[in-house]
GUTI-29768 format. One line per 10 residues: number of its first residue (from 1); for each residue x negated, z negated, y negated of C-alpha. Coordinates in steps of 0.02 Angstrom, whole numbers, plus 32768, in hexadecimal, padded with zeros to 4 digits. Layout:
! GUTI-29768
NUM> X/Z/Y | ...
This chain:
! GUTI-29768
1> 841E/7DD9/791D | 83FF/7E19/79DF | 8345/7DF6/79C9 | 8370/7D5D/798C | 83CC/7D28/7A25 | 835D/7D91/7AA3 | 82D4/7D11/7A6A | 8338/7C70/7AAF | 8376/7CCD/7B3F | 833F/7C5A/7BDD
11> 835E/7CB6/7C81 | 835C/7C26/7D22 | 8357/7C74/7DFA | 82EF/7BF3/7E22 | 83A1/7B73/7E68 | 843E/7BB9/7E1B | 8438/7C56/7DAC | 8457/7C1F/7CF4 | 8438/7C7C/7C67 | 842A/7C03/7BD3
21> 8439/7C40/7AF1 | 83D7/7BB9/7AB9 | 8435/7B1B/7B12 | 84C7/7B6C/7B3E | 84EA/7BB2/7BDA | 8544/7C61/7BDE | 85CE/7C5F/7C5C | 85A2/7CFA/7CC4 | 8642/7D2A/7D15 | 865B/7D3B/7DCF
31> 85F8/7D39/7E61 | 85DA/7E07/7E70 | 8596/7E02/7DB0 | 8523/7D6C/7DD2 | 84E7/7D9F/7E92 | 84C9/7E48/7E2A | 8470/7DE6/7D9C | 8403/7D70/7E1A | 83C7/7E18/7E76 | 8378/7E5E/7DD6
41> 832A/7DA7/7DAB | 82EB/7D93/7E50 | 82A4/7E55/7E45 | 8277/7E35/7D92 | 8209/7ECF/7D3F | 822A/7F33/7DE7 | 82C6/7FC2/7DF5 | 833D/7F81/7E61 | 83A7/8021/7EB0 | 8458/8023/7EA1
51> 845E/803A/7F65 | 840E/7F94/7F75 | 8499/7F4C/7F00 | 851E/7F88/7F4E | 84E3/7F59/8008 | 84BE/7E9B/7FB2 | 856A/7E78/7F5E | 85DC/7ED0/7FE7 | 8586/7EE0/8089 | 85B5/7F67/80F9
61> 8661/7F91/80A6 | 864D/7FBB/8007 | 86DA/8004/7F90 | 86E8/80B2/7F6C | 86C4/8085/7EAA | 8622/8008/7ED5 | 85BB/807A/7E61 | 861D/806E/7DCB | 8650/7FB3/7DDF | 8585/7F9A/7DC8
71> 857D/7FFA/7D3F | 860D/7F91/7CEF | 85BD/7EE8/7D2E | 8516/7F2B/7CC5 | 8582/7F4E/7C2E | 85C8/7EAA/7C31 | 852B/7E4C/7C56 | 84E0/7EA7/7BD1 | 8568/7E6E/7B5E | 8552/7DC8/7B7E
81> 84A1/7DBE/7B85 | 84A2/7E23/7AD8 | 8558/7E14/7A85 | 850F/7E6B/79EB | 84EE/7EFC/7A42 | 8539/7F9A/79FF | 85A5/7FFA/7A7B | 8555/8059/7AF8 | 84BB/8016/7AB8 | 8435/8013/7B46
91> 83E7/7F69/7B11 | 8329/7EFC/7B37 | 8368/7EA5/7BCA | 83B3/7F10/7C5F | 8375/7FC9/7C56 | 83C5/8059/7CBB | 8363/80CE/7D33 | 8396/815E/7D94 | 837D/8107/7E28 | 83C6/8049/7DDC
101> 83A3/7FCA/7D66 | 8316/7F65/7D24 | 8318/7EB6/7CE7 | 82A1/7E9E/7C57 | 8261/7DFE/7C24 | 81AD/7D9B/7BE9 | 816A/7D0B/7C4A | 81BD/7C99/7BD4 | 826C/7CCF/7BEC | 8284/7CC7/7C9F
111> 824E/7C3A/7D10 | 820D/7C7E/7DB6 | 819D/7CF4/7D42 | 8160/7C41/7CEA | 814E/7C05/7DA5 | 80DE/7C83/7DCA | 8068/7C6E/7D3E | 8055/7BB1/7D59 | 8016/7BD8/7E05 | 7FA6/7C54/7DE8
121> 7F61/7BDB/7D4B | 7F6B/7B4C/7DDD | 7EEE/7BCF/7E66 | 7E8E/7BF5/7DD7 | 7E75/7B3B/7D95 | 7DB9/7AFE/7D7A | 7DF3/7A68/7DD8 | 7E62/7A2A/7E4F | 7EB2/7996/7DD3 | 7ED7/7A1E/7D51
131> 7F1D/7A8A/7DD5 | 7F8A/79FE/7E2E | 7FE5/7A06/7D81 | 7FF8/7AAC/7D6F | 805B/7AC2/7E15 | 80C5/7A24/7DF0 | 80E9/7A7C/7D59 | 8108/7B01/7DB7 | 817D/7AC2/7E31 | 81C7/7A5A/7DCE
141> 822C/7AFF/7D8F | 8286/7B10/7E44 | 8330/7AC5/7E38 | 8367/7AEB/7EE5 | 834C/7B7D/7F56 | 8357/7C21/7EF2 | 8401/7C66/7EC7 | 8449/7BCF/7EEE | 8509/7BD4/7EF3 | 8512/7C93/7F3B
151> 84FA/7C62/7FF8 | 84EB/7CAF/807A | 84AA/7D4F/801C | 8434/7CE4/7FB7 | 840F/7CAB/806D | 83DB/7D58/80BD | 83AF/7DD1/804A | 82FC/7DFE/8041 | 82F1/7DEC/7F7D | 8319/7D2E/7F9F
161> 82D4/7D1E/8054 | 8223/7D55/7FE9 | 8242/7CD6/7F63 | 8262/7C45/7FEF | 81BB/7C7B/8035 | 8153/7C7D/7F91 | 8192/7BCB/7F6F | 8169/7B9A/801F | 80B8/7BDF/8009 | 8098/7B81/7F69
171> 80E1/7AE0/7F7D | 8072/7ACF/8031 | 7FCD/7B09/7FB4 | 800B/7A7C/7F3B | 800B/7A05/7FCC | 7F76/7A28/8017 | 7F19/7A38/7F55 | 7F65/797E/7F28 | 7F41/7930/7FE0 | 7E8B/7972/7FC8
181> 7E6F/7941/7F18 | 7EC3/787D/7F26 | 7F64/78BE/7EC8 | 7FF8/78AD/7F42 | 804D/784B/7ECF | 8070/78E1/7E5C | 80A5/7950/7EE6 | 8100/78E1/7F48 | 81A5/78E9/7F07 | 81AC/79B2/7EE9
191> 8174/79B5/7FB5 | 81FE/7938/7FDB | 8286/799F/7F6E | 8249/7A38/7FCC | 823F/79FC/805F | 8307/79D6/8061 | 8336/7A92/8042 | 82BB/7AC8/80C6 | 82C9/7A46/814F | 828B/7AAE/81E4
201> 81C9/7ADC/818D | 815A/7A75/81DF | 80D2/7AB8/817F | 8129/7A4D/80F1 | 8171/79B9/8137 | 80B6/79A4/817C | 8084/79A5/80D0 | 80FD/7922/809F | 80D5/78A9/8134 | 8010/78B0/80F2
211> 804E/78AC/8041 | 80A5/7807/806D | 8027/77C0/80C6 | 7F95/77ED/8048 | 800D/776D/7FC9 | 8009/76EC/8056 | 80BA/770B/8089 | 8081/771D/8148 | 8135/76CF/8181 | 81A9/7745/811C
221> 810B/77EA/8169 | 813F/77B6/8201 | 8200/7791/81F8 | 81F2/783C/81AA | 81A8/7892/8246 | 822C/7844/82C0 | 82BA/788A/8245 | 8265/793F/8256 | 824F/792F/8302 | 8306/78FD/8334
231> 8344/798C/82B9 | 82CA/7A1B/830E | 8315/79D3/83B3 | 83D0/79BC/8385 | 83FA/7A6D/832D | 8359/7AD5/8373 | 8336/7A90/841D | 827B/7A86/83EA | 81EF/79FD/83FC | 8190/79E8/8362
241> 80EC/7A53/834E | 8043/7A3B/835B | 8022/7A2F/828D | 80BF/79B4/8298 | 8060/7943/8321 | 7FBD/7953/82D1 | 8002/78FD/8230 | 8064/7882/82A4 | 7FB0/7839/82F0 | 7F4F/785B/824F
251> 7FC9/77DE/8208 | 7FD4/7754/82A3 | 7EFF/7752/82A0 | 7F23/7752/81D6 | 7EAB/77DE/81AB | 7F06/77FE/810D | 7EB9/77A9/8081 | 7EEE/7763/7FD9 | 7EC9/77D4/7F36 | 7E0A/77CB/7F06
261> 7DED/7794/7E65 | 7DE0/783E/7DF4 | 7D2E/7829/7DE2 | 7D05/783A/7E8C | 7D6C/78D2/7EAF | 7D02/795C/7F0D | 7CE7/7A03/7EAC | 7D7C/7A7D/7EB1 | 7D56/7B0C/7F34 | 7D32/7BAF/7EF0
271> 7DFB/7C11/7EF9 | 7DD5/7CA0/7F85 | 7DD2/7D42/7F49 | 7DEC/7DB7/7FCB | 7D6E/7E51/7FE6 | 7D97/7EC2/8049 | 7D4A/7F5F/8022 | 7CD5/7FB4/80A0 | 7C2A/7FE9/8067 | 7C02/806D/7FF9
281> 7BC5/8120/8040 | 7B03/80F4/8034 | 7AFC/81AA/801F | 7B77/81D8/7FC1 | 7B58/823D/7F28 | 7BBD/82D4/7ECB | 7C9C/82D6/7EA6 | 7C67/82AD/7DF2 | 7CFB/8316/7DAA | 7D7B/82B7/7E2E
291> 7D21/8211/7DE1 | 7D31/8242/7D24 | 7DEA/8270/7D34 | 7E26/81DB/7DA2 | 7DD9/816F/7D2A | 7E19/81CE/7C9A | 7EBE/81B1/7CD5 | 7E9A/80FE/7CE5 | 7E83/8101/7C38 | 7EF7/8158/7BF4
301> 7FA1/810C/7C4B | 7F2D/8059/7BF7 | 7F36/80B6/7B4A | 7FE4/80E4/7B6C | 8016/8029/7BB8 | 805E/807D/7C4B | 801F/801B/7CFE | 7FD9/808C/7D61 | 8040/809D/7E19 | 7FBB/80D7/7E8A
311> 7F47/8166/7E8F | 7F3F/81DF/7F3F | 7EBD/822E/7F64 | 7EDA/82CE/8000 | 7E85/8360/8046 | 7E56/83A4/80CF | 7E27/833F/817B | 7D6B/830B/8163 | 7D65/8330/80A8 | 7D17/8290/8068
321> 7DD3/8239/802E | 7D9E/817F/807A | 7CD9/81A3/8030 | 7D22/81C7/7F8D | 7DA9/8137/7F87 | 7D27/80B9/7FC7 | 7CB0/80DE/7F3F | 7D24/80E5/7EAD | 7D6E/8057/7EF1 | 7CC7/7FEB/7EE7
331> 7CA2/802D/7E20 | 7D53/8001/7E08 | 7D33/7F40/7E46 | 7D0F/7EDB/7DC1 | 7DB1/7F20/7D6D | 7E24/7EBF/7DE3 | 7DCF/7E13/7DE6 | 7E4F/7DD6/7E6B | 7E08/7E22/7EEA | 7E15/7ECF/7F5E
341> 7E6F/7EF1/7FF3 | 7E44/7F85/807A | 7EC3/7FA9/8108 | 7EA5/8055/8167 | 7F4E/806D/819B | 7F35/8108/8227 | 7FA6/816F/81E5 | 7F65/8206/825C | 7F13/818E/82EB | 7F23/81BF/839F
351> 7F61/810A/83BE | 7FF6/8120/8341 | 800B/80FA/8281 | 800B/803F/825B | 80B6/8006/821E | 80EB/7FC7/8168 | 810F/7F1C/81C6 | 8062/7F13/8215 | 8012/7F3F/8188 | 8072/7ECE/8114
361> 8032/7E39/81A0 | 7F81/7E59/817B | 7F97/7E5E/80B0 | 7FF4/7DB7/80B8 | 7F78/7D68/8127 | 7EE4/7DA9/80A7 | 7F4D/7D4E/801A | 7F38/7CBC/8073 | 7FF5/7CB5/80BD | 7FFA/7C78/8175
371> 805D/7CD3/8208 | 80D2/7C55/8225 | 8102/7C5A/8163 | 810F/7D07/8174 | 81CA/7D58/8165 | 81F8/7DB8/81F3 | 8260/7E2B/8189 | 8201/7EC1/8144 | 825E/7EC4/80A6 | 822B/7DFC/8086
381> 8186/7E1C/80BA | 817A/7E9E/802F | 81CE/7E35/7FC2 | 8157/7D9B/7FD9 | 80AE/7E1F/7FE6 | 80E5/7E5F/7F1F | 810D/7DAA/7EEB | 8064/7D79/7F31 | 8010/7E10/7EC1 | 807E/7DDF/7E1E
391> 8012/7DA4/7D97 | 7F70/7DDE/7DF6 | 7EF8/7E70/7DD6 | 7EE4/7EA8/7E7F | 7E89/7F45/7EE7 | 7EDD/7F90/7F5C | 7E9B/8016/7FEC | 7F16/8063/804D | 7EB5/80DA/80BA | 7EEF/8165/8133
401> 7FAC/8168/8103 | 8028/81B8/816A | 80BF/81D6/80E7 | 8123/8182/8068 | 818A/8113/80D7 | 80D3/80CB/8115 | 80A2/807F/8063 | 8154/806F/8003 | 813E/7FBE/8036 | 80A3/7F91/8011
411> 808A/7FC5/7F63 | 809A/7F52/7EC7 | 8123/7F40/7E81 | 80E1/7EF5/7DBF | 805A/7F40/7D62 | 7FBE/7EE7/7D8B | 7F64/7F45/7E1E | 7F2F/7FD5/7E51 | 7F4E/8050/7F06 | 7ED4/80C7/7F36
421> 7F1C/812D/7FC0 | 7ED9/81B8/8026 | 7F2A/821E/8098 | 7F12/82BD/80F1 | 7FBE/8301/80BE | 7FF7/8319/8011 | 8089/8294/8002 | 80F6/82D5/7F87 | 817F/8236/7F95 | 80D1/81CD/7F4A
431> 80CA/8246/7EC5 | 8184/8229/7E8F | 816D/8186/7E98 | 80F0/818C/7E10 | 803A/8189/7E63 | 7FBA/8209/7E19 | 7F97/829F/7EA3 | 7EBC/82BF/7EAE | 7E9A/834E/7F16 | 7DE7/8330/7F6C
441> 7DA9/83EE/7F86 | 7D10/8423/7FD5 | 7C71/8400/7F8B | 7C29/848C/7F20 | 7B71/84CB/7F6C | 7B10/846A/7F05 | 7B6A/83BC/7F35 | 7B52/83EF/7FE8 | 7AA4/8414/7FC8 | 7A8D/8372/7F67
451> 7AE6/8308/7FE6 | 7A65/8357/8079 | 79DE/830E/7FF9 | 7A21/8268/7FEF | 79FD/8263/80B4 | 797C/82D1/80D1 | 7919/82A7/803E | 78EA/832D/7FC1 | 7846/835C/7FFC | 789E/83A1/80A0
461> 7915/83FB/804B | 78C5/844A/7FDA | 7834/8474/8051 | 78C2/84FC/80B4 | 7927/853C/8049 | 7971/85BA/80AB | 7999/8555/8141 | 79EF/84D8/80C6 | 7A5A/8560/807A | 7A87/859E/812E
471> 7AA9/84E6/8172 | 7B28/84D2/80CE | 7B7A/8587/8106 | 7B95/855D/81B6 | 7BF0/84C1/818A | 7C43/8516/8113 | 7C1E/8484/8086 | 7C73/8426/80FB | 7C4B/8364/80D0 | 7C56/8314/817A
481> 7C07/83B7/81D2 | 7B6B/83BA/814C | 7B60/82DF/818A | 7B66/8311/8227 | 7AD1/8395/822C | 7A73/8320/81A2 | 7A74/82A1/8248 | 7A33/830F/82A6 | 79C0/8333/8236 | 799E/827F/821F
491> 799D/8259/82B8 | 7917/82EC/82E4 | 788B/82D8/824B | 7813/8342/8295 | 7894/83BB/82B4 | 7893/8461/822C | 7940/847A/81E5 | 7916/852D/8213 | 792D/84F7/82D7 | 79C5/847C/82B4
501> 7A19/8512/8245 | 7A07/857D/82D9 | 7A56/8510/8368 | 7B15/851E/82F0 | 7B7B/8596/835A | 7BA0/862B/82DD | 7C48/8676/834A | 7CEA/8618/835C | 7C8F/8599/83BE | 7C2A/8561/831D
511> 7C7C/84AA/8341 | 7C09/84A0/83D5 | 7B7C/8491/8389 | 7BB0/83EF/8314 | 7B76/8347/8355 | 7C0C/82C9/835C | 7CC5/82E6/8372 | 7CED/836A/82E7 | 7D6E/83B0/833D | 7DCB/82EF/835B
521> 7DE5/82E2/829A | 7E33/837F/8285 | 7EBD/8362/8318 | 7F00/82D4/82C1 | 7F35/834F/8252 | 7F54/83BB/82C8 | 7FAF/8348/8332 | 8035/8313/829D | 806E/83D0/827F | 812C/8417/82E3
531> 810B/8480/836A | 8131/8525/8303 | 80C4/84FB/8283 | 802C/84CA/8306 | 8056/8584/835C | 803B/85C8/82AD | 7FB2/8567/829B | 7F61/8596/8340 | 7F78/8655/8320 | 7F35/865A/8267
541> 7E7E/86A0/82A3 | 7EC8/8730/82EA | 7ECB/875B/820F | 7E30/8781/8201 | 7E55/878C/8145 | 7E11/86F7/80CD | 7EB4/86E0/808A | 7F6C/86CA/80F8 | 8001/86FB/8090 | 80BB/86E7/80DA
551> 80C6/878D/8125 | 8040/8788/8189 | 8077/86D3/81C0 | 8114/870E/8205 | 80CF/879B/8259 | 806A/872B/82AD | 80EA/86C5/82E2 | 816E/8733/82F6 | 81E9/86E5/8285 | 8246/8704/81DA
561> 81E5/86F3/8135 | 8243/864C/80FD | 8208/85F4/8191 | 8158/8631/818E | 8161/85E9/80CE | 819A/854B/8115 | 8125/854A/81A9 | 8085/8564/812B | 80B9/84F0/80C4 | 80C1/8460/815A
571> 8000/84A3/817F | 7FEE/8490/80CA | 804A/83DC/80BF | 7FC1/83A8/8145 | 7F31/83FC/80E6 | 7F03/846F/8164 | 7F1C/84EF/80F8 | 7EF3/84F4/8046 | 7F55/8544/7FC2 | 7F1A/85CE/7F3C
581> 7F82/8633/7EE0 | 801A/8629/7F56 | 7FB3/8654/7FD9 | 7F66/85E5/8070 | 7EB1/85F3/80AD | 7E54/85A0/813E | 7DC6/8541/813F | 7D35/85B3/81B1 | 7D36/84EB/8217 | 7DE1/84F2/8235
591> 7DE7/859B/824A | 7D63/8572/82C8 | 7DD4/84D3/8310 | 7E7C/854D/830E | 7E23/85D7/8378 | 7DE3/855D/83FB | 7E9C/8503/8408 | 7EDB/85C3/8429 | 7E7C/85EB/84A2 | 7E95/8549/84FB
601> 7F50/8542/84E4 | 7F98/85E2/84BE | 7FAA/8666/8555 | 7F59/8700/852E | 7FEB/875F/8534 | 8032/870C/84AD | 7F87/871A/8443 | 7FAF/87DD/8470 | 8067/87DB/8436 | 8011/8790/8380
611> 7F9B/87F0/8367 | 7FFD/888E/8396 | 8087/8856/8307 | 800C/8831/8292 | 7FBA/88DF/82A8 | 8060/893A/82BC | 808E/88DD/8204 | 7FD1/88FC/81B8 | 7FEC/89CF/81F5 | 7F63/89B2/8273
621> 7FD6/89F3/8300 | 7F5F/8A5C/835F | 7EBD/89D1/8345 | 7F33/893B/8392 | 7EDB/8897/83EA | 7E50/8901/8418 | 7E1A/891C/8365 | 7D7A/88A7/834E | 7D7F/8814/82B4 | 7CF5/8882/8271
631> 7D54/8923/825E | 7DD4/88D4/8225 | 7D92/8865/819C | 7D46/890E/815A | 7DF3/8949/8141 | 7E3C/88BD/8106 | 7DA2/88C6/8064
């Protein structure tokens, strides 16, 4: 009997929120229960957290016993919605989380999810007739601004501030599609009926002067200007802008015509499809087990019908993460025919992380949404970026990311698309939230070797051996090391590799002798680390060991075990140390880059102090800092 009535079930946020059993509408109690309800329609197929419920129905004061008057509003809700229900009986409609609850419903059951799929049929229409009807169809299914009736939170709240800008979005493409295609007539009234709950868009009210004028109503176009004008002045202060005034003497030299006959309608423009990615590595070869098991996990959330939240991609600074995101992302492509979009978002930068905000400005303006239809709010402007991606199969690069807080906004929020991420820290709050951790490591020898050949050629290569094997040694398999001594070598054809493997520095000051600004990637690592855990960091070649385990951390920086744990994990966090059987090691580069920063920051007196607790802990008390790396290596195999 409850699938019975689940299957008439019509859900309505699109005006008032209704919920309608066949034609009968369910009376659904007062406004906390339906301001509750209209937050999980608006949110539909998203979690909505109990926080945000709680902040929506009772503002800055709210009871002691918010919590549990939710969890009662759900019950009751889901009593209604499904009165055969058994007690206690979690139900299809409104799911519990740990962090909330989920509204579940099909395109057919709730309206703005119908709205949604009527515009994308309307940008994906062969014509521009067929896709004038889809968005009066469309439209058609506002009945007034969303959550009508639950002012002023259905006023301000970003879940409803999104939903205003969504409509505001579509209703202007609508216009512009029927003023271009003859077809105002169809369009005219939804514009007219919007245009009275948003009286201050002059992006639409332009639309309705031209639509007005296209049907030869020139008078009523212009009556209608001087009634937006005196409004903007009376309750704004503001003279009309320039779109406003364009209209105004488009329609006094009557340059809006009459519909064309449908024969003689132009062509419908081809719907943009943004592409954003930047071009593949030409050189890029090798990660094939990092390919195999990010799309193997691809596949198998498919085979499981589970959407697939993002997958990140970290490692150390220089590893290859952007290389290896780029190129997956372009064999990935023609899976997510709506398009790709790339934003590097400078999460280690010298000029300072870009912020959700900015970023979210750049997405919407990609998807076609203008500034000044922008909302200022972050949370609408997250709100209106998902809505946009609803219904789409979408790409998404998010390159460089700083930390959870940095991308929280910007991913999807229905199944669909797809986030690559990569980031030079491991993110664990991404992880939670469901996105797939891939490690990039270091290349094994033979990659390296291979990726020398797909610059040098393979005749070079193979023609020195030995001088290839020592360049991939000195760099330590290091991937943007080996591209910087494969420009040189480039760059120098006549050049033997012998020569160019003998001008690398082999001492600490090994960076020296790499081309290009090695040493500039690694301090935005660097550069994001405490000050304890850069000290650490700075000391860690006095070890002269391949491995560092706690112990010899702490001695080094003269602290208690649990905070050299902590401390190593931060270097670890930032991938400047990697990991292996609880303990840390140190790439020979950045052991290279740590040793210069010492000597450059740290006073040598200090460097003493380290090394002498480090000895004094190893029972090297009579060889202290005057005991050479050599020596000491020996004892430490």
């Amino acid at each position: 009997m409850a699938n019975v009535a689940a299957t008439t079930l019509r859900f309505s946020v699109l005006g008032p929120v209704r919920v309608r059993n066949g034609t009968v509408d369910l009376e659904l109690g007062g406004r906390q229960q339906r301001l509750l309800l209209a937050l999980l329609l608006a949110r539909a197929g998203t979690v909505v957290g109990l926080g945000e419920l709680v902040d929506a129905i009772w503002g800055d004061d709210p009871p002691v016993s918010a919590v549990n008057s939710i969890h009662r509003a759900v019950g009751t809700l889901r009593r209604l919605i499904e009165p055969n229900l058994p007690v206690r009986a979690v139900g299809e409609h409104l799911v519990r989380h740990s962090a909330g609850y989920r509204l579940e419903v099909d395109e057919d059951a709730l309206d703005l999810l119908r709205f949604r799929a009527l515009v994308r049929r309307a940008r994906q229409a062969a014509g521009e007739a067929e896709a004038v009807h889809h968005y009066a169809e469309a439209l058609s299914l506002w009945q007034g601004p969303p959550a009508a009736g639950l002012e002023p939170v259905s006023r301000t709240h970003p879940a409803f501030i999104a939903l205003e800008a969504e409509l505001a979005q579509t209703v202007r493409e609508a216009g512009d599609v029927a003023l271009r295609a003859g077809y105002a007539q169809l369009i005219l009234p939804t514009l007219r009926r919007v245009g009275g709950w948003r009286p201050f868009d002059e992006a639409l009210q332009t639309r309705v002067m031209l639509a007005l004028a296209a049907e030869g109503r020139q008078a009523e176009a212009l009556d209608a200007f001087q009634e937006i004008r005196r409004r903007l002045s009376d309750e704004l202060g503001l003279d009309p802008g320039p779109e406003l005034r364009d209209a105004r003497d488009r329609v006094l030299r009557q340059q809006s015509t009459a519909a064309p006959a449908p024969d003689d309608l132009p062509p419908a423009p081809r719907a943009f499809v943004p592409a954003q990615l930047p071009g593949d590595h030409p050189y890029y070869t090798g990660r094939a087990d990092v390919l195999a098991r990010a799309e193997a996990i691809l596949a198998d959330d498919r085979r499981q019908g589970r959407p697939t939240v993002a997958l990140a991609f970290d490692g150390m600074p220089g590893v290859g993460k952007t290389t290896f995101a780029v190129h997956l992302a372009h064999r990935l492509a023609p899976s997510y025919p709506d398009g790709q979009l790339y934003v590097d978002l400078r999460g280690f930068a010298t000029e300072g992380p870009m912020t959700p905000a900015e970023a979210l400005r750049g997405l919407l303006s990609s998807l076609g949404v203008r500034g000044d239809d922008q909302p200022a709010e972050l949370q609408a402007a997250a709100g209106l970026f998902r809505s946009l991606l609803a219904g789409r199969r979408m790409l998404l690069v998010f390159d460089n990311v700083r930390d959870f807080e940095q991308v929280r906004h910007l991913l999807p929020g229905t199944p669909g698309s797809l986030v690559l991420l990569t980031s030079r820290a491991r993110i664990t709050d991404l992880i939670t939230a469901g996105a797939h951790p891939l490690p990039i490591e270091l290349p094994s020898t033979a990659e390296a070797r291979e990726n020398l050949v797909s610059r040098l050629g393979r005749a070079r290569v193979d023609a020195e051996p030995t001088a290839v094997q020592a360049l991939i040694e000195r760099c330590a398999r290091h991937p943007l090391a080996l591209a910087m001594v494969a420009a040189r070598a480039m760059a120098r054809p006549d050049t033997p590799l012998t020569e160019i493997a003998a001008d690398l520095a082999v001492g600490p000051e090994r960076l020296d002798g790499f081309e290009g600004n090695l040493a500039a990637i690694f301090s935005w690592s660097y550069r994001a680390l405490s000050p304890a855990a850069a000290a650490l960091f700075r000391l860690l070649p006095l070890y002269p060991g391949p491995e560092v385990t706690v112990d010899v951390a702490a001695a080094l920086a003269g602290t208690d075990e649990r905070t050299a744990r902590s401390l190593l994990a931060e270097l670890a966090q930032q991938m400047l140390t990697q990991v292996r059987g609880g303990r840390h090691q140190l790439h020979d580069l950045l052991r290279a880059y740590a040793a210069g920063l010492s000597e450059t920051e740290d006073a040598q007196q200090s460097r003493d102090a380290a090394a002498s607790r480090l000895y004094e802990h190893l029972g090297w008390v009579d060889q202290r800092p005057s005991r050479s790396s050599s020596a000491a290596r020996s004892a430490i195999a």
